[in-house]
N, C-alpha and C positions, 0 to 999 in steps of 0.2 A: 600833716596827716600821713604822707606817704612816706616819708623818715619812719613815725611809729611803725606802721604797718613794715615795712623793710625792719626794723629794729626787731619786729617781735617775729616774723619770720625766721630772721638769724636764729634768735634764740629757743624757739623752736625745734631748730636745725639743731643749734648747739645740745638741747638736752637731747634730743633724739639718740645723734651721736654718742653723749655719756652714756646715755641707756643701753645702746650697744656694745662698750663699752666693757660691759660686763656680762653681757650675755656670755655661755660656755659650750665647750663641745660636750658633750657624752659619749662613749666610748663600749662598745659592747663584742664581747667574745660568745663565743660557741661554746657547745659541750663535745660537738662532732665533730667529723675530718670528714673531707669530699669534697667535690666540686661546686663551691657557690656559699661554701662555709668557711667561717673565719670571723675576720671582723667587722663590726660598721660603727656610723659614726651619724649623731642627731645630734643639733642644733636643740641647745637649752635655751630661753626668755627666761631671766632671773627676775624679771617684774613681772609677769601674770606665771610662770610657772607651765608655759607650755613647752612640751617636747616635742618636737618634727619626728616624722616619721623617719627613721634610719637609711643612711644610704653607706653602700655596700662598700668596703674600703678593698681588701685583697683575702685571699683565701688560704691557709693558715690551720695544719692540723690540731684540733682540736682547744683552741687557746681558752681555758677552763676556768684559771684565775689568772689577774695579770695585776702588775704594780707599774707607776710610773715611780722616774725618780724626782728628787726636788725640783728639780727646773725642767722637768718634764718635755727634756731632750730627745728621753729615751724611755722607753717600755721596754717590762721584761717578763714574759708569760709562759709559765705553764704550757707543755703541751700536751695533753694527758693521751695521748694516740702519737706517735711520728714515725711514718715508713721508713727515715734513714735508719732507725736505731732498732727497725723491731727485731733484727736476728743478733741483736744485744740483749734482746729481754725487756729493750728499756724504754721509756717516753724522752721525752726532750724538755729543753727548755730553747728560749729563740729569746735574742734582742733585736729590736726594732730603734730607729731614727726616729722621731716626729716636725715631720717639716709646719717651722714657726708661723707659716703665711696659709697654710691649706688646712692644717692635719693632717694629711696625708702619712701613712706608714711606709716606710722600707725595712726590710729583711737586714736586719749585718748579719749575724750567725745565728746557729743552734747548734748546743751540744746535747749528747747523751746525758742523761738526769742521775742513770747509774742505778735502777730500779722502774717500776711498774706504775702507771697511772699516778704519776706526779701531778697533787691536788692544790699545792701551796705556794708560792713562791715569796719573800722579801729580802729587804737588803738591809744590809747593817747600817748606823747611824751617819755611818761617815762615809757610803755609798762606793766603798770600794770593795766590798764583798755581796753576794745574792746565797740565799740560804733556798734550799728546796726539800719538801718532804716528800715521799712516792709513798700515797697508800696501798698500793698492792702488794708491794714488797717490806714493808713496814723499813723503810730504810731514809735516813737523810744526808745530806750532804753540801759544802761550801763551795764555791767557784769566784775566784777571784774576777774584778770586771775590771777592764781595760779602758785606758780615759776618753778612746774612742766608742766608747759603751758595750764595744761585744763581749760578750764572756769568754771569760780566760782558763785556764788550769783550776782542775777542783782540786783544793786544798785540804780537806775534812772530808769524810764519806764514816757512815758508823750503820749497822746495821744491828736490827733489834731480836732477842729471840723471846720465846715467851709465849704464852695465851691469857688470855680471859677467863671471863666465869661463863659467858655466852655459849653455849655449844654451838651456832652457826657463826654469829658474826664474830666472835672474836677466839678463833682458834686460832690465830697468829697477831703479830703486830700488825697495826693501820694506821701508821705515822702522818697523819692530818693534816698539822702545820707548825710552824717553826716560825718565832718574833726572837730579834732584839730586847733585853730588857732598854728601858730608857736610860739606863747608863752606859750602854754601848761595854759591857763587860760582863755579860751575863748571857744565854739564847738559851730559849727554849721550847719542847717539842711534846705536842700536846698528841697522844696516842690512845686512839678508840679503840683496839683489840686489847691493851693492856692497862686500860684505865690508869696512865700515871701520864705525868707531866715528867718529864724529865730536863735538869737543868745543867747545863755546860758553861764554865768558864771561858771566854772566847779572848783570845791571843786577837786582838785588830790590827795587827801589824801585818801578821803571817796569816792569818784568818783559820787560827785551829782552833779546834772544839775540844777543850778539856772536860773529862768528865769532874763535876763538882761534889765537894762531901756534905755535906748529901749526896747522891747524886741524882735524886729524884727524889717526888712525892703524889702520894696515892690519892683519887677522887673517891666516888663512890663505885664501889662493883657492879660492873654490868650494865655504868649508863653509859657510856661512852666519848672521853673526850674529844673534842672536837678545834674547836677555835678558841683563842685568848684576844683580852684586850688590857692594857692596863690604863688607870687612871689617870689625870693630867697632872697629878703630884706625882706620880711614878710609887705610889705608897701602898696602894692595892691594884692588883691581878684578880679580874673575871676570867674564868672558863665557862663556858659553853659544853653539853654533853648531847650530843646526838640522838643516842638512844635514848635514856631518860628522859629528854626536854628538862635539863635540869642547866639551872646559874648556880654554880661555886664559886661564893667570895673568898678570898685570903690575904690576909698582910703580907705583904711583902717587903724583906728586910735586903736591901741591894748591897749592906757592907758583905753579905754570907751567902748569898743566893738561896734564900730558902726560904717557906710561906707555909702560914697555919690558917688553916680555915675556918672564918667568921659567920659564915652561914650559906646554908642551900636553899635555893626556890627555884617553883618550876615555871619555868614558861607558860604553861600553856593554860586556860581559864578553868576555874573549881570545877566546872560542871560540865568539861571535856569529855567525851566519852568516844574511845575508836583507837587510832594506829595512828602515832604523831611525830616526826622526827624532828628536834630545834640544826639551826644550821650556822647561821650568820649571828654575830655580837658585835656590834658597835659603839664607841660611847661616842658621846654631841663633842663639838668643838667648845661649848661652853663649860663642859666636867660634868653637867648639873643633869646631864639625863644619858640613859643606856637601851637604845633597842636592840630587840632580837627579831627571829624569821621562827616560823614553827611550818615544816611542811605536813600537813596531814589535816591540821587545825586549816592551815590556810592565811596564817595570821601574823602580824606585825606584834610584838609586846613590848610597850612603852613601861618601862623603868624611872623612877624618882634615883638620884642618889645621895645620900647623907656624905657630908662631903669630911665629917669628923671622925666614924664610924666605917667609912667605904661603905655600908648595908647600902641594901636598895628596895625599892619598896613598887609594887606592881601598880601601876597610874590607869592603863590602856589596854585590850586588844581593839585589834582593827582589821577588819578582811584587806587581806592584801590584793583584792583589784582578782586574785587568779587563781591556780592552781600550783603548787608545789614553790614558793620562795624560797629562794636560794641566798642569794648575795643581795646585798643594795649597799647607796652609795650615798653621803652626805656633800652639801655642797660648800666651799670653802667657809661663805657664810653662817651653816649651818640655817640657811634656811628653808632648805629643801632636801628633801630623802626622796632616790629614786630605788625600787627595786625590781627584780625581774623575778618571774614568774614562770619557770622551767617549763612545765607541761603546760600552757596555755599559751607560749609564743609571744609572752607582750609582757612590756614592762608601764610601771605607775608611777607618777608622781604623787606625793603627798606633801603638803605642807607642815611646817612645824612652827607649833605654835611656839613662840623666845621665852615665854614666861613659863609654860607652863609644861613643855614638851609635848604636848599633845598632838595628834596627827591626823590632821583632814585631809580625803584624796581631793585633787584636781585635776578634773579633767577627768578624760575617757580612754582606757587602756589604750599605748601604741602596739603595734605589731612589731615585733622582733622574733627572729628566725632561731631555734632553741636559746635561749638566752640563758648565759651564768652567771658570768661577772660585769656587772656595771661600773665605770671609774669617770669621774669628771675631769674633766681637761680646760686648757685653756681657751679666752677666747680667740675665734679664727681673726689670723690676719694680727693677735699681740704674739 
């Protein structure tokens, strides 16, 4: 009898253990610069889907969007504010350490970004290059990264001239963001003042930005590109449009770097009515669904996608828990989306449903201090 009892205790012990296991960190940046701002860092439950309240990691001007790399060594963030550079004109970017037993962040370096409120940051496929866009300057640029992860010498910098159809917002370039195509030979720079995408042949060796012939292609006027994501066959390209709240599909042909547009839809629900900006595009780890942010709505927009066709087909909205969504973050699983909630201080989880994409919140907003970009991490202590 007391064997069993000891047997089933261990095993107890043992699932427990598994169960933690897989628990995750979560990882949250600011939008501002000061004293008490920067990053923090909450404890994920990947079996009930609770988030801890966040605790304060270091302070950190204004870390806006940030990317880890595959082995999630290293973060590399945006700093859309950085005092060393402002009598450059310019924001920053900063690499960080992540210590595998804590989380904990360290500082390696920051350089100049080479332009104004740098909004985007990623890395090329083969993680020796970081690509950054500065929307204020409409301008982007490459920096080589060092195998000790700080950033090295920028190699590409291209600056955009031009305007819009907008008389306010787009009387200049607002270079957004900048991906990798999935072929690691293609990058591209998705631009809200000039509604075009614009596509570069990229040298991975030397990390230069060729412009491609094409060397761009147009959305719709006046809605404002914003963010891309491509699909997990690498065969269609989403864009995201800001102003509009609009999704553009397009084929994507990776022998020529160029895409023709399959269809437009908006984010936001039929019977919208007000002032609505889309922001964030994601598609699932499984190909099979695409969400979006819509801030003005308030709203999370769950996507079907046709996986023959690239179309996608509107499934969901859902109140995003807050006020103004920005970013949110899938879990390697995919079975949790968290996102933050800019003007409300606090970020939500939601669950997604495997089958059917669909998305129920859990749980009760946490508190986070201006919140922008959310990224999962691993668990403490792997």
């Amino acid at each position: 009898m007391r064997n069993r009892a000891l047997l089933a205790a261990l095993l107890m012990l043992l699932s427990s253990s598994l169960a933690r296991a897989d628990d995750l960190l979560v990882y949250f940046g600011t939008h501002v610069a000061g004293a008490g701002k920067g990053f923090s860092v909450s404890h994920f439950d990947t079996d009930s889907g609770v988030l801890s309240p966040p605790k304060y990691l270091l302070d950190a001007p204004g870390p806006a969007y940030f990317v880890f790399d595959r082995s999630q060594k290293f973060l590399y963030t945006c700093n859309s504010t950085h005092p060393e550079f402002t009598s450059q004109k310019s924001g920053g970017i900063s690499s960080y350490s992540v210590d595998p037993k804590t989380g904990e962040l360290t500082l390696l370096n920051s350089v100049a970004s080479l332009g104004e409120d740098p909004s985007y940051i990623s890395l090329d496929k083969n993680e020796h290059f970081c690509f950054v866009a500065n929307y204020k300057t409409g301008s982007v640029a490459a920096f080589a990264l060092r195998p000790d992860g700080r950033i090295g010498n920028c190699v590409s910098s291209l600056q955009y001239p031009g305007h819009g159809t907008d008389p306010v917002r787009q009387t200049q370039s607002h270079a957004h963001s900048i991906i990798p195509d999935p072929t690691n030979h293609y990058v591209l720079v998705a631009d809200l003042g000039l509604d075009t995408v614009s596509v570069y042949r990229f040298e991975n060796q030397a990390g230069w930005l060729l412009a491609n012939d094409p060397p761009l292609f147009h959305i719709k006027a006046g809605s404002g590109a914003r963010h891309m994501a491509f699909d997990s066959t690498g065969k269609f390209l989403y864009v995201i449009s800001e102003m509009g709240s609009l999704i553009t599909v397009l084929n994507w042909d990776s022998s020529r770097g160029t895409a023709s547009e399959i269809q437009e839809i908006s984010t936001l629900p039929a019977d919208f009515k007000g002032t609505s900006a889309a922001a964030e595009i994601t598609i699932h780890p499984s190909g099979k669904f695409l969400f979006a942010t819509n801030r003005g709505d308030n709203s999370l927009a769950v996507f079907t996608i046709d996986s023959g066709t690239g179309k996608i087909s509107l499934l969901q909205h859902i109140s995003s828990g807050g006020k103004t969504p920005r970013n949110f973050a899938i879990d390697p699983k995919g079975k949790w989306l968290v996102v933050t909630n800019h003007d409300s201080n606090n970020a939500v989880v939601f669950a997604i449903d495997q089958e059917t994409g669909r998305l129920t919140q859990k749980g009760e907003p946490v508190g986070v201090t201006y919140p922008f970009c959310p990224r999962f991490g691993k668990p403490e202590g792997n």
